[in-house]
ZAROPA-736586 format. One record per residue (C-alpha): z, x, y; residue number from 0. Coordinates in nm, 3 decimals, m for minus. Each point is the difference from the previous one (the first is absolute). Layout:
BEGIN
Z|X|Y|NUM
...
This chain:
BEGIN
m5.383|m8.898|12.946|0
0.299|m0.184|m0.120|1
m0.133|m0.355|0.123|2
m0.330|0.099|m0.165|3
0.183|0.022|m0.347|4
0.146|m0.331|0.019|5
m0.305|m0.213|m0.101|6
m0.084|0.166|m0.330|7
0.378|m0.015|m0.065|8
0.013|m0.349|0.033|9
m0.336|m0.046|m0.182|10
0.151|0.204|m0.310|11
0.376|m0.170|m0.013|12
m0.237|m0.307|0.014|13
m0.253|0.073|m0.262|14
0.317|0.116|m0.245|15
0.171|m0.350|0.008|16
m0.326|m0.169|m0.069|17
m0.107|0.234|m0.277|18
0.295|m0.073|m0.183|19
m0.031|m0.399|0.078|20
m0.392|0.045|m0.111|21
0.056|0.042|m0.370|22
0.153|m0.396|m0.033|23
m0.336|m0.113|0.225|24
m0.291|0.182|m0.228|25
0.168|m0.092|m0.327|26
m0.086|m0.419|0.114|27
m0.348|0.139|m0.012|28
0.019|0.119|m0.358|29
m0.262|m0.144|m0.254|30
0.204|m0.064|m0.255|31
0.272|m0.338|0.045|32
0.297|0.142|m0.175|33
0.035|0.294|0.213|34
m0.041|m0.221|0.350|35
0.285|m0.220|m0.118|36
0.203|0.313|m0.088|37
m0.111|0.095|0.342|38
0.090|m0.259|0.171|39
0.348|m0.050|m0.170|40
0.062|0.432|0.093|41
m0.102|m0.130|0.376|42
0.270|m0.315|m0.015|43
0.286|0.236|m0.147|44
m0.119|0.264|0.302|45
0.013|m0.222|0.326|46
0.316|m0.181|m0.110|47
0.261|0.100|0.285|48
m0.238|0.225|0.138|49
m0.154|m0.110|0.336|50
m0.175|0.324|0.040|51
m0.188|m0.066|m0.304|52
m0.077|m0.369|0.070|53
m0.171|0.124|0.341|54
m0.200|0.296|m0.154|55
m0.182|m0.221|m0.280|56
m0.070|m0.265|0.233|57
m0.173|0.272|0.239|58
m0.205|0.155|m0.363|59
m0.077|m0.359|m0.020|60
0.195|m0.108|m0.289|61
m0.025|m0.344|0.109|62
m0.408|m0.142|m0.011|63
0.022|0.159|m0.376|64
0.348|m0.231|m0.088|65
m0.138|m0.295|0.151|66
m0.310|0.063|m0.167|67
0.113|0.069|m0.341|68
0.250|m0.282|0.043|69
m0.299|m0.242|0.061|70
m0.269|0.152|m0.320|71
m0.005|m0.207|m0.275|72
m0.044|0.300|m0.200|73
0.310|0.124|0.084|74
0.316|m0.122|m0.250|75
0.250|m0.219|0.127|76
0.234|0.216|m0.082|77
m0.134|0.270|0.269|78
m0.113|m0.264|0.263|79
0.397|m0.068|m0.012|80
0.083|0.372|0.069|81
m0.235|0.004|0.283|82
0.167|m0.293|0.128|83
0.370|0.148|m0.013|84
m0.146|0.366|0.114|85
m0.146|m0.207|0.333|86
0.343|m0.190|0.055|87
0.160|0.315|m0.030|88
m0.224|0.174|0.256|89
0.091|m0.352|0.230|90
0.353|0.053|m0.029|91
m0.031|0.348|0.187|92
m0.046|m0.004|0.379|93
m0.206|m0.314|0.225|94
m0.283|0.251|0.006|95
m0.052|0.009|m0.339|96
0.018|m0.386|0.025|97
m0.309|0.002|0.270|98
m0.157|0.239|m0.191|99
0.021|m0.254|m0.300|100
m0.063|m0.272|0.165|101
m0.345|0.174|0.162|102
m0.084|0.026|m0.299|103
m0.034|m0.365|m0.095|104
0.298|m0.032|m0.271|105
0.112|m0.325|0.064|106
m0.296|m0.156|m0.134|107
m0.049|0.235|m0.330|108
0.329|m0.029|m0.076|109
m0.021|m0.428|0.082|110
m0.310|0.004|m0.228|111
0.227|0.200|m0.291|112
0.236|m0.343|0.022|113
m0.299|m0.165|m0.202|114
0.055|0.193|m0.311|115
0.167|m0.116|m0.328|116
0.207|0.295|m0.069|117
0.363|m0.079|0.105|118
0.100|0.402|0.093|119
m0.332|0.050|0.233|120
0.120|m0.311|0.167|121
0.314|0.066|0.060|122
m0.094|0.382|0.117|123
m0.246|m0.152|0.261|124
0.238|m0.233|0.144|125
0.296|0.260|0.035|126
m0.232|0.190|0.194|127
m0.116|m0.284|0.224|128
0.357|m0.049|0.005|129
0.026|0.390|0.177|130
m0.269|m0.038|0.181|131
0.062|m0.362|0.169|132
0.350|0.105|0.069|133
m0.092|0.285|0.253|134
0.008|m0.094|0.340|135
m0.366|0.119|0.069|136
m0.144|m0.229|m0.271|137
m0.162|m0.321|0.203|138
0.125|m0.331|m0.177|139
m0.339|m0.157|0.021|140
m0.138|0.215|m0.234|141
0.195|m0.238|m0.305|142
m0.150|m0.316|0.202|143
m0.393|0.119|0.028|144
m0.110|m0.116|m0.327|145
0.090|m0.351|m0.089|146
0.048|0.047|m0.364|147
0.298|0.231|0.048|148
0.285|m0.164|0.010|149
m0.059|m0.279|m0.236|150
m0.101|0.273|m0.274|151
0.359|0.134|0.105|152
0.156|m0.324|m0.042|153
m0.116|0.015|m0.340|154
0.094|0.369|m0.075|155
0.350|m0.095|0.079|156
0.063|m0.184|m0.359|157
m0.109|0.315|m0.163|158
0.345|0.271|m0.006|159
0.276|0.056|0.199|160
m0.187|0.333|0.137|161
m0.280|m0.259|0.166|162
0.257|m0.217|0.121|163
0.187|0.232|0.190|164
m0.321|0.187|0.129|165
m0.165|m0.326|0.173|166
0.320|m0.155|0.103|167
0.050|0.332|0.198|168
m0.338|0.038|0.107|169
0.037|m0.354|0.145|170
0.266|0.057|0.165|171
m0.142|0.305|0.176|172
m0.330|m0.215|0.094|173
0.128|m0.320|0.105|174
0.022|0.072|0.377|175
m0.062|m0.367|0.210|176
m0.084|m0.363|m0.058|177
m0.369|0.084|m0.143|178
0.152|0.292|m0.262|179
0.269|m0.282|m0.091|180
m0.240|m0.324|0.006|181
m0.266|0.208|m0.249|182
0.263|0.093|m0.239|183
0.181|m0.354|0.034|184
m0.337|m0.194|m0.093|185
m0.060|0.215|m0.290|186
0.356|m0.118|m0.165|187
0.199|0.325|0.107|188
0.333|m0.213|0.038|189
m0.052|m0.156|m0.411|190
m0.109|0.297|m0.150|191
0.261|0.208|0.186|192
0.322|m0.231|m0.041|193
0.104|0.066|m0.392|194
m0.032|0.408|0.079|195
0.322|m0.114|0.168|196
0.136|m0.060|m0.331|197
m0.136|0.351|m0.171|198
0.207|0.218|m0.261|199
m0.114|0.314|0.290|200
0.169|0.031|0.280|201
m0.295|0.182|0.153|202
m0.170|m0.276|m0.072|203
0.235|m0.277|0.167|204
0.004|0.237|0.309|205
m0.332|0.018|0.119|206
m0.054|m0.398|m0.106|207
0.272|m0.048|0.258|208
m0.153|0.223|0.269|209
m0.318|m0.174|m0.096|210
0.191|m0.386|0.102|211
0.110|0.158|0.347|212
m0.268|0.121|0.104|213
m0.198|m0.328|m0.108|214
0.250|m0.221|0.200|215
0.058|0.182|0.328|216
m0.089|m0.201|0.263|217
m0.219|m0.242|m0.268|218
0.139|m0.341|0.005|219
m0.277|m0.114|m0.236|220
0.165|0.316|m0.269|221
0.359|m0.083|0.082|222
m0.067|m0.366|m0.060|223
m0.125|0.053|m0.355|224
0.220|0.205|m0.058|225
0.313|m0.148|m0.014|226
m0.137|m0.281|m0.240|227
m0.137|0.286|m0.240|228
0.229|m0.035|m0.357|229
0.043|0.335|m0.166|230
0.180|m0.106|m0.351|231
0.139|m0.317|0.081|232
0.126|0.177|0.381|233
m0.132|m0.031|0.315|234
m0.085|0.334|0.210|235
0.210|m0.030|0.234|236
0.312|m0.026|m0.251|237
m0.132|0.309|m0.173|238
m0.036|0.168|0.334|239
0.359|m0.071|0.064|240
0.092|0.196|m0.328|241
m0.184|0.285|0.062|242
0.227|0.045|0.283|243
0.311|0.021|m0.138|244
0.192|0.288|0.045|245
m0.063|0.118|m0.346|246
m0.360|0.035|0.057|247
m0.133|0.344|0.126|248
m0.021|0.011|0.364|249
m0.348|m0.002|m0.010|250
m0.029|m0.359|m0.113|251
0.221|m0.112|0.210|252
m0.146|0.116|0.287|253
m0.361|m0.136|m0.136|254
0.200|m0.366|m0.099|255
0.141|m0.007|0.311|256
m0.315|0.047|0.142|257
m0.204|m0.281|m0.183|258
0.291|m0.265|0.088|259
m0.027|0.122|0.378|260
m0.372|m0.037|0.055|261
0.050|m0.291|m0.189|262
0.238|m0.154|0.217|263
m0.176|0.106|0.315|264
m0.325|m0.175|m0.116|265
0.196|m0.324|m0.065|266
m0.049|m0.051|m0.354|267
0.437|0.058|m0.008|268
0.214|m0.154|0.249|269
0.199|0.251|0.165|270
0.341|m0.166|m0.097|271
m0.106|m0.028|m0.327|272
0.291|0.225|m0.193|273
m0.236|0.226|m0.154|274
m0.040|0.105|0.374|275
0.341|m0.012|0.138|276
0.199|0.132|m0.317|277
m0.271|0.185|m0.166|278
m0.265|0.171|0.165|279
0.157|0.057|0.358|280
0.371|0.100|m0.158|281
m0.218|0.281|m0.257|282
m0.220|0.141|0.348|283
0.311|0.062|0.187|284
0.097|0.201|m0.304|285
m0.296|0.222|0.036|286
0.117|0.101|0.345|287
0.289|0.176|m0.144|288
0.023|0.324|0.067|289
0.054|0.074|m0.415|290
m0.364|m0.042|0.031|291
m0.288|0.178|0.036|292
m0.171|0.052|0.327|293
m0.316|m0.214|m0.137|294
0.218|m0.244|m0.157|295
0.231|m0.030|0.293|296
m0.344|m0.026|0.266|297
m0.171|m0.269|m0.251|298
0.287|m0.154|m0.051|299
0.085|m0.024|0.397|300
m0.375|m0.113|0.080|301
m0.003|m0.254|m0.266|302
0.312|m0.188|0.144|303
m0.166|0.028|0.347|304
m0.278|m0.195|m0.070|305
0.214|m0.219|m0.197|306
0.225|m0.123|0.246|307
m0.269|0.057|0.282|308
m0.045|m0.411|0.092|309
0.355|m0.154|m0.106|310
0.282|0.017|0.215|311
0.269|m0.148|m0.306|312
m0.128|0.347|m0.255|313
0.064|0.202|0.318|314
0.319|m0.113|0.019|315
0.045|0.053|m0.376|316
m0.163|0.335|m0.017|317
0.235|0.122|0.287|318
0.305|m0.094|m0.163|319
m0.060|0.145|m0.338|320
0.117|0.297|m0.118|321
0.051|0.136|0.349|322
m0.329|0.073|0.042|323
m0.078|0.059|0.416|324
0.258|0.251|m0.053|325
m0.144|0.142|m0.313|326
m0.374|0.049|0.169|327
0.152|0.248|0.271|328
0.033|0.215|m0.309|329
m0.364|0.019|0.013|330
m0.016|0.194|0.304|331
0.247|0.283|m0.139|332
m0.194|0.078|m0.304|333
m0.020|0.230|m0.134|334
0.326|0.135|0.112|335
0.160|0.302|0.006|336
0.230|m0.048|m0.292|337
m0.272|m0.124|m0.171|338
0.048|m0.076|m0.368|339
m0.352|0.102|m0.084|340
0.031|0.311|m0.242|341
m0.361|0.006|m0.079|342
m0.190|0.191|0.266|343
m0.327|m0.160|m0.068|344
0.158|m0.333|0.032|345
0.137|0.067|0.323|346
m0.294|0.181|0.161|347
m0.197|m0.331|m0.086|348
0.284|m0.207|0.153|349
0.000|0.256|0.298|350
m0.358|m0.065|0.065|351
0.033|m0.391|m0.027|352
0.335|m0.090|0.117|353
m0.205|m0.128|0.350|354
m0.113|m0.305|m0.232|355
0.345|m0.102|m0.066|356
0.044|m0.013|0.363|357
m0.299|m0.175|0.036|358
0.092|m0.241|m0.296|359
0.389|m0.062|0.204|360
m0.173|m0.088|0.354|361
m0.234|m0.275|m0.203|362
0.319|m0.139|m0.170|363
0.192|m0.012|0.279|364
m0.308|m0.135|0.214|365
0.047|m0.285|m0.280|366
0.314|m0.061|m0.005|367
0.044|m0.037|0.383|368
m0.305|m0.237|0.060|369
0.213|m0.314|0.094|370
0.360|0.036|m0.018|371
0.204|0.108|0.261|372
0.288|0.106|m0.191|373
m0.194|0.203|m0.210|374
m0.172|0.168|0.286|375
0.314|0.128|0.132|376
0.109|0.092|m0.316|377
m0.298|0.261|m0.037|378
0.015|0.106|0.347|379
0.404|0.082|m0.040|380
m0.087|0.269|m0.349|381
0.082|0.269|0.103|382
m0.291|0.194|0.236|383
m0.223|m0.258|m0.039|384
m0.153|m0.043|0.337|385
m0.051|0.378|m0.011|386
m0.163|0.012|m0.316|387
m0.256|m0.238|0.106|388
m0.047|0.164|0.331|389
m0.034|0.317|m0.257|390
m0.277|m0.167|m0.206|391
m0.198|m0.085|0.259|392
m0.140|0.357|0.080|393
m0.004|0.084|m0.363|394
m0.326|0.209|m0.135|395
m0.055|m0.281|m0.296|396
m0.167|m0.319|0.152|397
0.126|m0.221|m0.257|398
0.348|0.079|0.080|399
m0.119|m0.047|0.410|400
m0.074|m0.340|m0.113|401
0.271|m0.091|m0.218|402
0.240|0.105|0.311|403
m0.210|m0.219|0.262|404
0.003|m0.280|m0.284|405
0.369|0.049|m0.027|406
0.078|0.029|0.419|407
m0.246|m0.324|0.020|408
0.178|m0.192|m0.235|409
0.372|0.091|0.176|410
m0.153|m0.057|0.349|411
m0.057|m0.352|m0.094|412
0.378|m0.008|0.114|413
0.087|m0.125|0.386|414
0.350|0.187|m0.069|415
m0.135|0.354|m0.152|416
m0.285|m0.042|0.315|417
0.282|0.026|0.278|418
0.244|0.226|m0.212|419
m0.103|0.265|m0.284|420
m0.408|0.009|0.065|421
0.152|0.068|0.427|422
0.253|0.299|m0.116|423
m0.222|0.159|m0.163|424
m0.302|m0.028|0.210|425
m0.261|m0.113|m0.326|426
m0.241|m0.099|0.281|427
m0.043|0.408|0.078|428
m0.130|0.116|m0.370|429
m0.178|m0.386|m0.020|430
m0.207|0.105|0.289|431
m0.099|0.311|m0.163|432
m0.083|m0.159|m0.320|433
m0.222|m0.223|0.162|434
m0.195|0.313|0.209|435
m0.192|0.097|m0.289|436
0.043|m0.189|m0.347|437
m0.237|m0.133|m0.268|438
0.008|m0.380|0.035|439
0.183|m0.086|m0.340|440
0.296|0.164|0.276|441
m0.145|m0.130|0.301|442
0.003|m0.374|m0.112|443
0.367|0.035|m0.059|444
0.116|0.192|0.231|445
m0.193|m0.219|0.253|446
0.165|m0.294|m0.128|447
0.333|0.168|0.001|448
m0.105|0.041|0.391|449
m0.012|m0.330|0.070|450
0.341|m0.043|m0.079|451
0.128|0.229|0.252|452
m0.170|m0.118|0.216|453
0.164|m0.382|0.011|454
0.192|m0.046|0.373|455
0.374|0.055|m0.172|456
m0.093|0.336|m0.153|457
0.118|0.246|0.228|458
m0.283|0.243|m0.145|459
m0.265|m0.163|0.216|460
0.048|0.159|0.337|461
m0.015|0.345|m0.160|462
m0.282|m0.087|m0.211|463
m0.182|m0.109|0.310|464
0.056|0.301|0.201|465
m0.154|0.194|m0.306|466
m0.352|m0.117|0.066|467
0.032|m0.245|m0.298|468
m0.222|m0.273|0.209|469
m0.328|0.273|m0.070|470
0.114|0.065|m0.318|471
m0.009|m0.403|m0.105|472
m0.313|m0.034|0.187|473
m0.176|0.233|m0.190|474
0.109|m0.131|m0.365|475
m0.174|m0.361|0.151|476
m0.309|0.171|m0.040|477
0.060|0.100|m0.323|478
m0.249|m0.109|m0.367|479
0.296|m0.064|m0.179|480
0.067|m0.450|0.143|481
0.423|0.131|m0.106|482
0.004|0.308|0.228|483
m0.181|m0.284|0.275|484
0.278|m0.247|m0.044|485
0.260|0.221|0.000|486
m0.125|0.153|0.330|487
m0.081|m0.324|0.184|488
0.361|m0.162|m0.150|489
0.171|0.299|0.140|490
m0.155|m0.062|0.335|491
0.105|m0.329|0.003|492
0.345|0.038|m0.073|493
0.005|0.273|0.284|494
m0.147|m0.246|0.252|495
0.245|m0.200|m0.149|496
0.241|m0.118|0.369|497
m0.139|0.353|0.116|498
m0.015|0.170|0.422|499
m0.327|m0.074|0.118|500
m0.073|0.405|0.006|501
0.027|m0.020|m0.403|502
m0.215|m0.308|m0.020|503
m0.274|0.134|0.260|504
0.021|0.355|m0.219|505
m0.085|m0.228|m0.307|506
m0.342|m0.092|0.128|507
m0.110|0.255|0.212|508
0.080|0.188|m0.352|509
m0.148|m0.233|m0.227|510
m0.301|m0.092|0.224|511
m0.150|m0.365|0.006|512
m0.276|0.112|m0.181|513
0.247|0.082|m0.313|514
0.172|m0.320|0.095|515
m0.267|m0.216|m0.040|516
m0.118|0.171|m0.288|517
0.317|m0.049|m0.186|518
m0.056|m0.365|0.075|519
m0.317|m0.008|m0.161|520
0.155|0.202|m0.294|521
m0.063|m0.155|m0.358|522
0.340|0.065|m0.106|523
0.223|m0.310|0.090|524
0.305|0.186|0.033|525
m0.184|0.213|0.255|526
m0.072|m0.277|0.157|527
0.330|m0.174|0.036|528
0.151|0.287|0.082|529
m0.177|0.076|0.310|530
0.027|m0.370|0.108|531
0.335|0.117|m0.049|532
0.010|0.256|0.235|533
m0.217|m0.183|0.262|534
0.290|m0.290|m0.024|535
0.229|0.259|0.037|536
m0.182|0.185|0.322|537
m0.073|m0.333|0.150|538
0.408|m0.046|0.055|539
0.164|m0.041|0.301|540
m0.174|m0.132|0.310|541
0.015|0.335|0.201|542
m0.213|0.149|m0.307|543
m0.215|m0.307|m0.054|544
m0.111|0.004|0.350|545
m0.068|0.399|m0.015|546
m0.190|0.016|m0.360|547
m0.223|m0.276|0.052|548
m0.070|0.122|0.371|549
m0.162|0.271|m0.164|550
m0.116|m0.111|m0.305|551
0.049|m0.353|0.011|552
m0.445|m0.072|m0.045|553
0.003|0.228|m0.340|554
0.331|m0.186|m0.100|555
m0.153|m0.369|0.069|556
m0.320|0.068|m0.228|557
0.224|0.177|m0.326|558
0.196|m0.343|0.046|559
m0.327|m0.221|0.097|560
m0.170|0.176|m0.310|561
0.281|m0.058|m0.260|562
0.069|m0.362|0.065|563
m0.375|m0.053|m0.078|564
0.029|0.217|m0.280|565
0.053|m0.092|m0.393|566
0.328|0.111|0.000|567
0.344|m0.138|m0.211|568
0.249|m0.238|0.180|569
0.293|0.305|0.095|570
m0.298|0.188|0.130|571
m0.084|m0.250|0.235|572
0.363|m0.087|0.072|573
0.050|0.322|0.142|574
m0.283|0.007|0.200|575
0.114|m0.335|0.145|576
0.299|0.187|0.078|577
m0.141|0.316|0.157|578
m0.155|m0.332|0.277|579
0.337|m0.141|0.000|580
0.133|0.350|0.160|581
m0.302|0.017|0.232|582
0.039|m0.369|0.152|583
0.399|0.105|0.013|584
m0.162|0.288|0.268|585
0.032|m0.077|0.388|586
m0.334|0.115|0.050|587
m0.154|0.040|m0.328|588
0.038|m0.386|m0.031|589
m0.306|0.018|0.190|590
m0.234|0.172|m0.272|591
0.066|m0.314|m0.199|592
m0.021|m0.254|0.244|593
m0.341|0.115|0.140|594
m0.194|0.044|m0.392|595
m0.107|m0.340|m0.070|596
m0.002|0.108|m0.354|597
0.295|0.110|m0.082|598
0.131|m0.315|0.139|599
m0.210|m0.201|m0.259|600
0.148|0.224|m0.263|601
0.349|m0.134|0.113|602
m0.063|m0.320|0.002|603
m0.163|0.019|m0.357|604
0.253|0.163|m0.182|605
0.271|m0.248|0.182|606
m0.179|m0.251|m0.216|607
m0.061|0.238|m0.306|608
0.152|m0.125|m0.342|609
0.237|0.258|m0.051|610
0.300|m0.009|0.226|611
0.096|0.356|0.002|612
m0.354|0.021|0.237|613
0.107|m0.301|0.187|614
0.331|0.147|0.086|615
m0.152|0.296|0.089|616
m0.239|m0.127|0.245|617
0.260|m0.241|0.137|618
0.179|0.340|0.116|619
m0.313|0.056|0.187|620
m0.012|m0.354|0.178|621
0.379|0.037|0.053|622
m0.001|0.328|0.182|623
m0.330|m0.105|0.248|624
0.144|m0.329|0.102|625
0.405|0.119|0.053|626
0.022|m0.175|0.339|627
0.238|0.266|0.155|628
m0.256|0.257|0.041|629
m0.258|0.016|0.243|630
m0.326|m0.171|m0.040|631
0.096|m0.224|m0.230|632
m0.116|m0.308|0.157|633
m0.317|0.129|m0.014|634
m0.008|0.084|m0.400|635
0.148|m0.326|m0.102|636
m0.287|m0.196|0.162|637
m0.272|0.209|m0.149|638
0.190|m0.020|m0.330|639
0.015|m0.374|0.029|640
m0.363|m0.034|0.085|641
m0.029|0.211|m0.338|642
0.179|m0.304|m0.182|643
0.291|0.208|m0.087|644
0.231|m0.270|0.139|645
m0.115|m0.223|m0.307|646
0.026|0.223|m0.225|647
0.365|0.085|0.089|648
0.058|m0.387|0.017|649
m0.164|0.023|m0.342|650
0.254|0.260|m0.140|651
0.278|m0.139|0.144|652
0.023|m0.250|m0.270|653
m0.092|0.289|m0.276|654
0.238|m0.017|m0.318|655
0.057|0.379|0.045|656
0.338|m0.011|0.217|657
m0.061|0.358|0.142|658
m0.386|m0.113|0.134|659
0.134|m0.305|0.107|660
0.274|0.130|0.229|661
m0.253|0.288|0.138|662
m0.247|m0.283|0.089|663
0.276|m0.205|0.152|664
0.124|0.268|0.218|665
m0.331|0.092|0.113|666
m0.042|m0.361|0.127|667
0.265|0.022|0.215|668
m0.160|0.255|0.165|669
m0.235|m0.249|0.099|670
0.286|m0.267|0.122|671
0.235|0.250|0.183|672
């Protein structure tokens, strides 16, 4: 019986809450104007704080009557702007009450409320657009479909220091990518912006500063303009530098920092330039402090990252100042167990996203390791720092997966760490298992990271081998994604690199000739060049020469037939030319060449080709047929000089390239000995 009762319970606890919430709903219907605005004021003192509220007049359908006593003309401005901060209030309650917003077509009332003359209904509109375009469920486009939106905003921004801070933040929120930034670039965003930076609000200064950062990442077109912009008799970039001064609130000089960085990475400022080396980098490694806060300290940290990401010399800088490889280790002890964080809500928040400051260390340190050697060994001596990595790779959060394969990748780039720290500590083991099942942002990486492991003086190859890692590579050739192709196929190569026979012959039977030949067809050139690559690199050895083209010697004498008729690029072809070099360097595999009419022409074409790197190339060829120590050879030099190729060699022996001209000499004597 009890389960019986629990319906109408529900039902009545239900009907109570919404009875009390109806009240603020029927007054909007009320004939007379004075009481709906009273009504509507009552409903904005009622839902203030009070999420339960917001949810309950959104379900009694609070919302179509707002937005359409917002939009009557009938109705005074002076309620259309209480409907406006009633709905902003109900958007500042939970995403749902965003969706449910949003479903009901606000953005466009509230856009069409911009076009008013009153100053307050303005302003009320755009703080709520603010709320609303500031929630993560909120699709950017939706400021982008009509093309008279963002001038109009442009315009609206002369108007108060309310409308000023509203768009600039709403901006700022909607510029995500090259067509949000291009839009808001064409319709003057950087002139109408730049003397906010100047305002008496420091609200206002803020979000016109967020605005610039988000306008110049990755934008050299923005970043350009922007450091000729004059604000006052200053350029930008000297008022960005002032803004980060210590004396500034942390928040600008994180956003400052910011501008100057993306900036600087779109190559509008030289990264010597000393607002770089003694300003902006200097102020970021300040923000990894751990007198910070965890958002400070992980913005701060992934800032300087992408900073000093492509130059070795800020590296260098960056890991000298302030002691800061040592200071990012703090970053995996946080928070820690003497803790100076008295406020519990503070440290519940911290508790629940201390994994991005770990994932914020491994990018810096990925960084700061990406070319020197000394700084490599640096981050791999902090203390547990191998193990930490090794740690991060199994964590639950994929970004911090990442940023530890980003961060091994970058450190494996090191022939030392290879054959010392990455072999104590076995990284090849959890690497393996990263790669068994990862999405491919992880797999691209890690694959790469692969690679290097797998390079004949890392002692990690043999056990990688033995752990079925030819399959594993074989399988990520096949792949949609061209990176997770290369990184397969380069892999391979540098396994087959001087490899037994049994690893080659595992290799194809593996990869099949099918895949083969379909990676040589691939329309990615570094797929391409890759597998050349690899066939160069399986085609070693006469033994193995002999062997591979025994078997598969036809299929391999059409890919090559097919790409030297091909329209491919000069290193493509040059490699080609060197996968027929190998073959003719065969003891029986000399034959396949010898006996193809064809690819005998193609020899003799490209010894006459313009560029010499292809001349070379097939010289190697004509070299390793007519070496007069082997057997047969009698026999190939007279069909080659049937062919001509004696003149041409005569020919080449006077070329003004000294390396051609010594190969064509010495494959003359051939002829005399």
């Amino acid at each position: 019986m009890a389960c019986l009762l629990e319906t109408p319970i529900r039902m009545s606890v239900l009907s109570e809450v919404t009875a009390s919430s109806r009240h603020y709903v029927d007054r909007l219907f009320d004939p007379d104007p004075q009481k709906v605005l009273q009504g509507v004021i009552d409903m904005k003192n009622a839902v203030i704080g009070n999420n339960k509220q917001k949810a309950n007049l959104i379900v009694l359908g609070a919302v179509p009557r707002l937005l359409y006593l917002l939009q009557q003309e009938a109705s005074s401005t002076e309620l259309k702007a209480e409907c406006a901060v009633v709905l902003g209030s109900l958007a500042m309650g939970t995403e749902n009450n965003v969706k449910s917003l949003l479903d009901c077509h606000i953005i466009p009332s509230l856009l069409q409320g911009l076009l008013s003359p009153d100053l307050k209904f303005i302003e009320a509109c755009l703080r709520c657009l603010r709320t609303v375009f500031t929630s993560p469920v909120t699709p950017e486009e939706l400021l982008y479909t009509d093309a008279t939106v963002i001038p109009h905003l442009m315009v609206l921004l002369s108007r108060s220091r309310y409308t000023q801070e509203y768009i600039c933040q709403i901006f700022s929120h909607c510029c995500k990518g090259p067509d949000h930034q291009t839009i808001l670039f064409n319709h003057g965003a950087v002139q109408n912006i730049a003397h906010l930076l100047t305002s008496v609000s420091y609200k206002v200064r803020m979000q016109a500063l967020k605005c610039f950062s988000v306008l110049a990442f990755e934008n050299p077109q923005v970043s350009m303009t922007l450091v000729n912009v004059l604000v006052d008799g200053e350029l930008l970039p000297q008022i960005f530098v002032k803004m980060l001064q210590r004396d500034k609130p942390i928040e600008m000089q994180l956003t400052s920092a910011k501008c100057l960085t993306y900036m600087c990475r779109a190559g509008a400022i030289r990264t010597d330039d000393s607002c770089i080396v003694l300003k902006t980098l200097p102020c970021l490694v300040r923000m990894c402090s751990k007198e910070r806060l965890l958002e400070e300290r992980v913005e701060g940290a992934e800032t300087l990252a992408y900073l000093i990401e492509p130059d070795v010399e800020l590296q260098r800088i960056a890991s000298i100042t302030d002691h800061l490889i040592a200071m990012l280790a703090d970053y995996f002890k946080y928070p820690s167990s003497v803790s100076a964080i008295t406020d519990i809500k503070r440290l519940d928040h911290d508790l629940k996203h201390a994994h991005e400051l770990r994932q914020a260390a491994f990018k810096l340190y990925a960084s700061l390791g990406a070319n020197d050697e000394d700084i490599r060994k640096k981050i791999i001596e902090t203390e547990n720092m191998m193990d930490r990595i090794v740690t991060g790779l199994s964590e639950s959060s994929v970004k911090v997966r990442l940023a530890a394969v980003r961060c091994l990748h970058s450190l494996s780039r090191s022939v030392q760490q290879l054959r010392t720290s990455f072999q104590d500590h076995a990284v090849w083991k959890p690497l393996m298992k990263v790669l068994q099942n990862a999405p491919d942002e992880i797999l691209v990486v890690a694959s790469s990271m692969l690679c290097n492991l797998l390079l004949e003086f890392s002692p990690s190859k043999e056990p990688i081998l033995e752990s079925g890692a030819v399959e594993l590579l074989c399988g990520l050739t096949q792949s949609e994604n061209p990176a997770l192709r290369v990184n397969g196929i380069w892999a391979l190569m540098n396994m087959a690199f001087q490899a037994e026979q049994k690893i080659k012959a595992d290799i194809l039977r593996s990869l099949s000739t099918e895949q083969l030949f379909r990676l040589l067809s691939d329309s990615d050139l570094n797929v391409l060049m890759k597998t050349l690559g690899l066939l160069r690199n399986l085609l070693s050895t006469r033994p193995h020469i002999d062997k591979i083209m025994s078997t598969h010697g036809k299929q391999i004498m059409q890919a090559v037939t097919l790409i030297l008729e091909g329209e491919h690029n000069i290193e493509v072809k040059e490699q080609t030319l060197c996968i027929l070099a190998n073959i003719a360097d065969g003891t029986t595999a000399k034959e396949l060449i010898m006996t193809n009419d064809d690819i005998l022409q193609k020899i003799k074409y490209y010894m006459g080709h313009s560029h010499v790197k292809l001349q070379l190339a097939a010289m190697f060829c004509i070299s390793n047929l007519i070496w007069n120590e082997e057997e047969g050879s009698q026999e190939r030099q007279d069909k080659l000089r049937d062919m001509g190729i004696v003149d041409i060699l005569h020919k080449l022996s006077q070329s003004p390239d000294s390396n051609l001209c010594d190969k064509a000499k010495t494959a003359l004597q051939q002829y005399l000995a």
